[in-house]
N, C-alpha and C positions, 0 to 999 in steps of 0.2 A: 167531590165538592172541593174546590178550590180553597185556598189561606186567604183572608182577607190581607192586605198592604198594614205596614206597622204604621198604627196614628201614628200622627206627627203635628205639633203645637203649632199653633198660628202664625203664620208670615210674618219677617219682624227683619229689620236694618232695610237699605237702601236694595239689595237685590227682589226683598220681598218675597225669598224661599223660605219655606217650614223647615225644622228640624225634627229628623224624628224623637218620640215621647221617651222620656228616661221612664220607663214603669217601677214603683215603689212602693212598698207599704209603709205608713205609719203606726206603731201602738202606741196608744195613748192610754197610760196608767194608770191613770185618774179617772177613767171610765170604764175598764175593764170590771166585771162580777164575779167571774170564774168560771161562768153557766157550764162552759165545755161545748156550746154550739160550732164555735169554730173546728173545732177536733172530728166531732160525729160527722158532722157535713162536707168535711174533706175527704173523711174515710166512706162518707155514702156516694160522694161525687164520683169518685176515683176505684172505689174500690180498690183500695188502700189495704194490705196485708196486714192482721193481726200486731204482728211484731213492729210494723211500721207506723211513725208516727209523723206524720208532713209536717202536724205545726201543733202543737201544744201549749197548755198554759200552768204557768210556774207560780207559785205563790212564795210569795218571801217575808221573812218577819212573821209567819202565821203564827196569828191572836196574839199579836203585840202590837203596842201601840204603832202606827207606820207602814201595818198590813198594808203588802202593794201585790196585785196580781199581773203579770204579764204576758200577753200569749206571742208566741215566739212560732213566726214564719222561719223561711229561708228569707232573709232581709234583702236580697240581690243589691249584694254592695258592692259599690262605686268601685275599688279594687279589692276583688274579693279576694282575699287568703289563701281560699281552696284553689282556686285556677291557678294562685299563682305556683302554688307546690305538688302539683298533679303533673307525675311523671311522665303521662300516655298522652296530655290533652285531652281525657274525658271532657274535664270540667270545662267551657268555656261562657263568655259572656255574649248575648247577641247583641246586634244593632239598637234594639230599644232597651238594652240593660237586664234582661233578664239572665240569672246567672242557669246555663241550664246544662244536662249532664248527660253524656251520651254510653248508655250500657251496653252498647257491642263493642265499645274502646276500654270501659273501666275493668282493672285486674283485682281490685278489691282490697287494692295496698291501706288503706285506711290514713294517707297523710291527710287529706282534705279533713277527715273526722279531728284532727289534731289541732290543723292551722283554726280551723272554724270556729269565731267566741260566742254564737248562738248556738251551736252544738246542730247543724242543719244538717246535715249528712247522714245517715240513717243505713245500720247493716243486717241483715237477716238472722248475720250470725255473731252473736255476742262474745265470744273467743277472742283474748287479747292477743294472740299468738293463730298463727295459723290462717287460712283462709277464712274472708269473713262475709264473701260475696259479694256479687253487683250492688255499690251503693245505691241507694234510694234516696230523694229529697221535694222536697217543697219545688215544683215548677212556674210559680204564679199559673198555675192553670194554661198551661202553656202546649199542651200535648209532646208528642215529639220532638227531637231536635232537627231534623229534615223534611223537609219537602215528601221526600220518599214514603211514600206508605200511609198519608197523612188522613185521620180520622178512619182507620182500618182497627181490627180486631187486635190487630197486634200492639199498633200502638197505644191501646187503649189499657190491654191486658200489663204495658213495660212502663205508661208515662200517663195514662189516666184521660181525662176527657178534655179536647180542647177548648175551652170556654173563649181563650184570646183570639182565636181563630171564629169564634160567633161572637166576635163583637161584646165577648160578657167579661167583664172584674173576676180576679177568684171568688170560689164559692164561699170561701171563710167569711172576706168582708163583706159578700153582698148578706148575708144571714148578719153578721153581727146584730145585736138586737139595739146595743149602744151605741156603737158606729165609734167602739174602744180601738177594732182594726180598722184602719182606713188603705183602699190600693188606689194608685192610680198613676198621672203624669207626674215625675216631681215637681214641677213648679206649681200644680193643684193643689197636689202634699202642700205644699210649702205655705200656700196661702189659709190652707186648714191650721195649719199648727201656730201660724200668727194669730189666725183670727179668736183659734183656743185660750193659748195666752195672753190675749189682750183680753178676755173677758176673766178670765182669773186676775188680771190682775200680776201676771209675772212673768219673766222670757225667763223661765230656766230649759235647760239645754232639752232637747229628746232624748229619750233611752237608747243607747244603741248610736248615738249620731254621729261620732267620731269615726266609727267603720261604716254604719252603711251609707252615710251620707257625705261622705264625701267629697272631694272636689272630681269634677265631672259629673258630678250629679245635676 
């Protein structure tokens, strides 16, 4: 079964060519619960290793006043950290912005776990010293990094199920019960977080928007 072509946003200036889609998630704090749906349905999607965690949620402040919970993807930011301090080229970014990681390249050095201010990188082996093995992370549901082998047992068993390739959202947001995660085009993002703010009543910044969002976003 073939990859489907990466969306790309609607025709726009005088040549009336598309560009392809920047893919992003938003969380929105103010709507997040804590349920843990996103967490279980990543690790059912994927079948996601015990030890590994794609995307989790964080609660800060708990039972003080200001309780905020946040669940924490791989954010596939605009210039990611990790690509830029990854000594082999595992890490790199594709055409439509997803940041994705290739484990027949990664040596397990652990810089990207350092550079990274969502903590997206993920190692089997928790040893601050010593081998820590093929990182693991959040792909936006992306399967593989190549063409090569695509929707095979293998890439299933190293990078999980490809939803972007059937045309589907990660499985986090499409489950969110609050629509706290949102993924998509960022200019769709974009128009979600205004139209959020405008009904609250406030433009305060997004969590997270100075790194994942970018310019080139």
């Amino acid at each position: 079964m073939a990859r489907i072509t990466i969306p790309s946003r609607k025709a726009s200036g005088p040549d009336k060519k598309g560009v392809p889609a920047r893919l992003k998630f938003y969380v929105d704090v103010k709507r997040c619960i804590e349920c843990g749906g996103c967490e279980v349905a990543c690790k059912n999607e994927h079948n996601v290793p015990r030890d590994i965690a794609r995307i989790r949620v964080v609660t800060v402040n708990e039972g003080q006043p200001g309780e905020t919970n946040v669940s924490i993807p791989c954010m596939q930011c605009s210039k990611a950290p990790c690509v830029s301090v990854c000594p082999v080229d595992a890490l790199f970014t594709r055409e439509d912005g997803i940041v994705h990681v290739n484990k027949d390249t990664c040596i397990g050095c652990g810089y990207c776990l350092y550079a990274c201010p969502f903590g997206a990188p993920q190692f089997p082996k928790g040893s601050p010293f010593g081998a820590r093995g093929v990182m693991d992370k959040c792909t936006y549901c992306a399967g593989g990094p190549t063409e090569e082998g695509a929707h095979s047992e293998k890439e299933f068993r190293l990078y999980g199920r490809n939803r972007i390739a059937e045309g589907k959202l990660p499985m986090c947001a499409s489950i969110c019960a609050t629509k706290a995660l949102v993924a998509g085009d960022a200019e769709e993002i974009a128009n979600v977080v205004r139209q959020r703010a405008a009904a609250r009543g406030s433009q305060g910044r997004v969590w997270g928007a100075g790194t994942a969002y970018g310019p080139g976003a």
